[in-house]
C-alpha positions, 0 to 999 in steps of 0.5 A, spaced: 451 477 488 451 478 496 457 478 499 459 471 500 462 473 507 462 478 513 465 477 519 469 481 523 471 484 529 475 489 534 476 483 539 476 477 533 482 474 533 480 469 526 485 463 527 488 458 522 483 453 523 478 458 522 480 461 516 481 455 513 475 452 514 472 459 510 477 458 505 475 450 504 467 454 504 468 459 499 472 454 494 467 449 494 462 454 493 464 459 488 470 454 485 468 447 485 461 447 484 462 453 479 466 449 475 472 454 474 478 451 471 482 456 470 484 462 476 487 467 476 489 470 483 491 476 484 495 478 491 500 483 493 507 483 493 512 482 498 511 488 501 505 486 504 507 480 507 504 482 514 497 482 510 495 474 510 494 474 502 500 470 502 498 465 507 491 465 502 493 464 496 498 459 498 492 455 502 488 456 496 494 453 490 494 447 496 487 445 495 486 447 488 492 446 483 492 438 482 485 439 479 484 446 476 490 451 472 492 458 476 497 463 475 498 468 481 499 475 478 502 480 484 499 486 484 506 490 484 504 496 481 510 500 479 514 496 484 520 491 481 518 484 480 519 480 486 525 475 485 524 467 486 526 468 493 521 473 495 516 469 493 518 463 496 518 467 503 511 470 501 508 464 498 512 458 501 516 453 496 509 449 494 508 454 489 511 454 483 516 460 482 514 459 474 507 460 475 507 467 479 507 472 473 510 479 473 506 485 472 510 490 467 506 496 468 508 499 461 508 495 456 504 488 459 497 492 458 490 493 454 488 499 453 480 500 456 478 507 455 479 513 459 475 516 464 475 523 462 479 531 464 471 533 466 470 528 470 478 528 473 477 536 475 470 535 477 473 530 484 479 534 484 476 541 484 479 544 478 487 541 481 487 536 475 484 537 469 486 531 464 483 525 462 485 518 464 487 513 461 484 506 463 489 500 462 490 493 466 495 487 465 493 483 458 493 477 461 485 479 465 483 479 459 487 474 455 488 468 460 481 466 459 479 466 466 474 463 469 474 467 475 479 472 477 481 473 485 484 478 488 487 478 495 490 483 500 488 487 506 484 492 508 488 498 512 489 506 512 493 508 505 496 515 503 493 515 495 487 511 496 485 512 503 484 505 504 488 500 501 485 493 496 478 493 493 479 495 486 485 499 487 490 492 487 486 491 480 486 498 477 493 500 480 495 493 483 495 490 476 494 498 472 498 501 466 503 507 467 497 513 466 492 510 471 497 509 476 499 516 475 494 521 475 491 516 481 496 518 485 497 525 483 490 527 483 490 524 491 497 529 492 492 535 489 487 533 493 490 533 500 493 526 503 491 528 511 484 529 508 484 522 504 488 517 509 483 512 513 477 514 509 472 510 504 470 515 500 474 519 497 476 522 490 481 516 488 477 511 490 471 515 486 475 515 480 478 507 481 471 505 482 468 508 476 473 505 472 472 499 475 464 499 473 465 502 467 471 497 464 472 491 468 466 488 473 461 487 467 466 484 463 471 479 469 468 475 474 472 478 479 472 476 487 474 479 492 477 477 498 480 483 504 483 481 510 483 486 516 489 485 520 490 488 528 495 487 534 493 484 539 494 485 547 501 482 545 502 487 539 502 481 534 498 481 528 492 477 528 486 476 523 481 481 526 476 482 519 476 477 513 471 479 507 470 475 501 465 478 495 464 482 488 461 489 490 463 495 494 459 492 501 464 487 502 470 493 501 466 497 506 465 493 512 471 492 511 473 499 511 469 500 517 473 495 522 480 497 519 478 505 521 477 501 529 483 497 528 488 501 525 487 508 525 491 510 533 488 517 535 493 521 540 492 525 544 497 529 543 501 531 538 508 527 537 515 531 539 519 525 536 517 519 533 521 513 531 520 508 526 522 502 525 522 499 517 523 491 516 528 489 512 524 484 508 520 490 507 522 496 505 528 497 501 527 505 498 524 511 500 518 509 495 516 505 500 520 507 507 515 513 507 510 510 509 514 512 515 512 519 513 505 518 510 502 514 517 504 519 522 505 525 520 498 528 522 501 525 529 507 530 529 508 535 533 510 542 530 517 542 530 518 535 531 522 530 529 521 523 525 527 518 527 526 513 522 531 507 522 531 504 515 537 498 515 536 496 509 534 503 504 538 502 498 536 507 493 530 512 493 524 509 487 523 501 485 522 503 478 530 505 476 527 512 472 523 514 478 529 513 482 533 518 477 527 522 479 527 523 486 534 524 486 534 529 481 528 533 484 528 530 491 523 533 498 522 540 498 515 540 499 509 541 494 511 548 491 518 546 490 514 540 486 509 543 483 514 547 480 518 542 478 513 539 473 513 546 469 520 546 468 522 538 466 517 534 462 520 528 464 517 529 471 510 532 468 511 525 465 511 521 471 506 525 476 506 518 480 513 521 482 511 528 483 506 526 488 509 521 491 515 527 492 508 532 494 507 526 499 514 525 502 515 532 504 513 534 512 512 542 508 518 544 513 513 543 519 517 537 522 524 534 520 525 527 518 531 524 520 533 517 514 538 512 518 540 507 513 545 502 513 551 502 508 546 501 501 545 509 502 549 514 503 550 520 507 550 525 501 544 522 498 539 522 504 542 529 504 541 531 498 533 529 497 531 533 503 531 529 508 537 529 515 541 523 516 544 519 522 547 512 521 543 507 523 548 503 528 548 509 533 541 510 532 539 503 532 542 504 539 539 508 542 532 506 539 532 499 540 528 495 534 528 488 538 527 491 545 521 496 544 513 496 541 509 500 539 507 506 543 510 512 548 516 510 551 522 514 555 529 513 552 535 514 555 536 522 556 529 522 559 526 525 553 519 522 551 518 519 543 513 515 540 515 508 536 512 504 531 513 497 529 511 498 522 508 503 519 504 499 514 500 496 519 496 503 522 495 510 521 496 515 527 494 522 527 493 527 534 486 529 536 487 537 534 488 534 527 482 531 526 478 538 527 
């Protein structure tokens, strides 16, 4: 099937009206006129509430759910359930609280194959030789469905590369062995080499996976948002793609790499990123701070990033326990970690996520949280500490916009919004 729509732009700003009108389009065409009477949407969770699924999937229940059945599944991955009022704030109060499924990702799943130790070596050049257990959430295959919607953006990501496509369904909604020997294998393989690029070694292997058990089998459609500042440094719809194969994924790619993706021209010597409240509550997610800018940072730099809300360091309660037992002292530290506590060899989504979250020694990484962590907890995981009342201080989150500014002692720093939202890298990094 072709893609269903393409249209997207740097300049293109896709207002409400426009996008209801293609979602109005789509839904007559590929729902109505098909006859489906049972969706299931597929859209992240809370911690993308800047990618639009939201504001889609609650659109499509208005316009769908008086006359078909639909279960929203968030693609939570490893991360916790989202609570009623999460939800609420990411879906509005139209959709039912009952009807937005959890994905439990160890125990809710159906086995589907395995991609083999062979393969797995082949894409990451001898690093990781063991096969891959293949599994998503039961409910795509049991729920009888007639067709299955995944939704979410498109935009720079530290395992992948670019973020959604197949990813929100072999991750997204994936069982404990996928999603751990996917991030591991992008930790080996080198996240500065993957980080903004379409093809890459986990793409390949999610890819793979996908063709192999699901899109043969599930009536998948895609719909991929590209997301952009505008002049005013709001977020606006720059890209929205609907389809079932790789060229919707790709031209989406192609805009988000234009959009998302800020090349400088010079190294940062101090950095500081702000991490939203609703958003992030642990390091498990708060080091996207570190993922999209270290290829920025300067060598003996420093990352100043004001968490007021951090209250733990993994979503999941054993990764937690993990990271602090084994913390972010770089990739050898890591390595040798998984030789010596099995536990950890068990969970290579942590182990990598610890190889991702460890600047090497090349810049410091300054935490300032509010009162949910505490000074010897930060400490004690690698990372410096400052409170976050002085640092928000002096780093104003409601007075300042991405980008270089002066601060008060006549040092230069860089400071980003939202670092979910882009990648920054110097051009001396890029080769």
């Amino acid at each position: 099937m072709p893609n269903i729509l393409t249209t997207g732009s740097a300049t293109q700003a896709i207002d409400r009206a426009a996008l209801e009108a293609h979602l109005d389009d789509y839904a007559a065409s590929y729902i109505d006129a098909k006859g489906v009477k049972r969706l299931l949407i597929i859209p992240p969770d809370h911690t993308r509430l800047n990618s639009m699924a939201g504001e889609i999937t609650a659109y499509l229940w208005d316009r769908l759910s008086d006359r078909i059945h639909i279960d929203i599944l968030p693609a939570l991955g490893t991360h916790v359930p989202m609570a009623e009022a999460q939800c609420e704030r990411m879906f509005g109060s139209g959709v039912p609280f009952d009807r937005i499924l959890p994905h439990r990702w160890r125990d809710d799943l159906r086995v589907l194959g395995e991609l083999p130790a062979g393969y797995l070596s082949e894409l990451s050049a001898g690093k990781l030789d063991q096969p891959m257990q293949v599994a998503v959430n039961r409910r795509l295959f049991e729920g009888d469905y007639d067709l299955i919607l995944s939704i979410g953006q498109v935009v720079p990501h530290e395992v992948v590369g670019l973020a959604n496509y197949t990813k929100n369904i072999m991750i997204g909604v994936g069982g404990k062995d996928t999603i751990d020997k996917s991030h591991f294998l992008g930790a080996v393989c080198g996240m500065e080499s993957i980080m903004g690029r379409g093809d890459t070694p986990v793409r390949r292997a999610l890819n793979t996976a996908f063709d192999r058990y699901v899109r043969d089998v599930l009536a998948v459609h895609f719909i991929l948002t590209v997301i952009g500042p505008d002049e005013r440094h709001n977020n606006v719809l720059r890209g929205l793609y609907i389809g079932d194969d790789d060229t919707a994924f790709e031209a989406a790619g192609a805009l988000s790499r234009q959009v998302n993706f800020d090349v400088l021209d010079e190294p940062i010597d101090r950095c500081v990123v702000y991490l939203d409240a609703e958003e992030f509550h642990t390091t498990w997610l708060g080091n996207k701070a570190i993922y999209r800018t270290r290829m920025a940072m300067a060598d003996g730099g420093e990352l100043i990033i004001l968490a007021p809300a951090l209250r733990g360091f993994g979503e999941d309660p054993e990764i937690d326990k993990l990271i602090r037992r084994h913390g972010y002292f770089g990739t050898d530290h890591t390595l040798d970690a998984i030789e010596e506590d099995p536990v950890l060899a068990g969970n290579l989504s942590a182990a990598a996520h610890l190889i991702h979250g460890t600047s090497e020694g090349r810049f410091r990484v300054t935490y300032c949280p509010g009162d949910g962590v505490t000074r010897d907890e930060i400490e004690s995981v690698g990372f410096a500490y400052r409170r976050y009342e002085d640092a928000a201080a002096e780093y104003d989150p409601l007075s300042l916009t991405t980008g270089h500014h002066t601060a008060a002692d006549g040092r230069s720093f860089f400071y980003i919004a939202n670092p979910a939202l882009g990648l920054w890298a110097a051009k001396a990094r890029l080769g």
